[in-house]
N, C-alpha and C positions, 0 to 999 in steps of 0.2 A: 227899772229906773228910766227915767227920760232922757236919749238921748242927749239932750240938748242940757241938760243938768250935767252927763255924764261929763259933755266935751268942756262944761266952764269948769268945773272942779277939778278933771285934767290939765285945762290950759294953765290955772292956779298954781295947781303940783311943780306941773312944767316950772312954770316962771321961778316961782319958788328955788326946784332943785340947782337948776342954770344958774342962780345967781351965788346959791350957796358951794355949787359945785367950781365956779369960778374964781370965790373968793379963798378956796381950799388948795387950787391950784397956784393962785397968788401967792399963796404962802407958802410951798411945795417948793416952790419953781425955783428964791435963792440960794434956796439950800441944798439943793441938788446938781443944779449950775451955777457954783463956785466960780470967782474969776479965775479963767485961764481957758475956759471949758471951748471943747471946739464949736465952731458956730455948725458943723453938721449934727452933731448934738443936741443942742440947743434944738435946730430944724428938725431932727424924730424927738423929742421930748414935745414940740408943742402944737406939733401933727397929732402923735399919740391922744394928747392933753385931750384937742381940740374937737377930737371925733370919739375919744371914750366914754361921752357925758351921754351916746345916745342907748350906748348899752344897759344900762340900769331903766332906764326909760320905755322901753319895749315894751314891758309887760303892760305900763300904763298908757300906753300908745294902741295897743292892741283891746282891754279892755273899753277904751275911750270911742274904739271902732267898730266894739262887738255892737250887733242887734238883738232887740232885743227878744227873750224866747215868747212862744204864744203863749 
C-alpha cells in the first residue's frame, strides 16, 4: 500500500480513536472521582487518562511507519 494512503487512514483512525477515547474518559472520570476525592488522585487518574490513549495506538503508529516490502 502507499505510504501516503497508509499515513491519511492512520491519521483518520488516530483522530477518530482520541476523540472517542476522550469522550469515554469523560464519562469515567465522575464516577470514579466522587466528591471528596483527594486532588492527588484526581492528578494520577488524569496523568494515567492522559498518556494511556497512546498505548492501543502503537500498533497503528508502527504499521503507519512500516515501508514498504519489494
Amino acid at each position: 500500500m502507499n505510504p501516503r494512503i497508509k499515513k491519511l487512514i492512520g491519521t483518520f483512525v488516530m483522530v477518530f480513536f482520541v476523540g472517542f477515547y476522550a469522550l469515554v474518559i469523560a464519562a469515567i472520570a465522575p464516577r470514579l472521582l466522587v466528591p471528596g476525592t483527594s486532588r492527588w488522585v484526581e492528578l494520577v487518574f488524569y496523568v494515567v487518562a492522559g498518556l494511556a490513549w497512546a498505548i492501543p495506538l502503537m500498533p497503528l503508529i508502527r504499521w503507519m511507519e512500516k515501508k514498504p516490502s519489494a
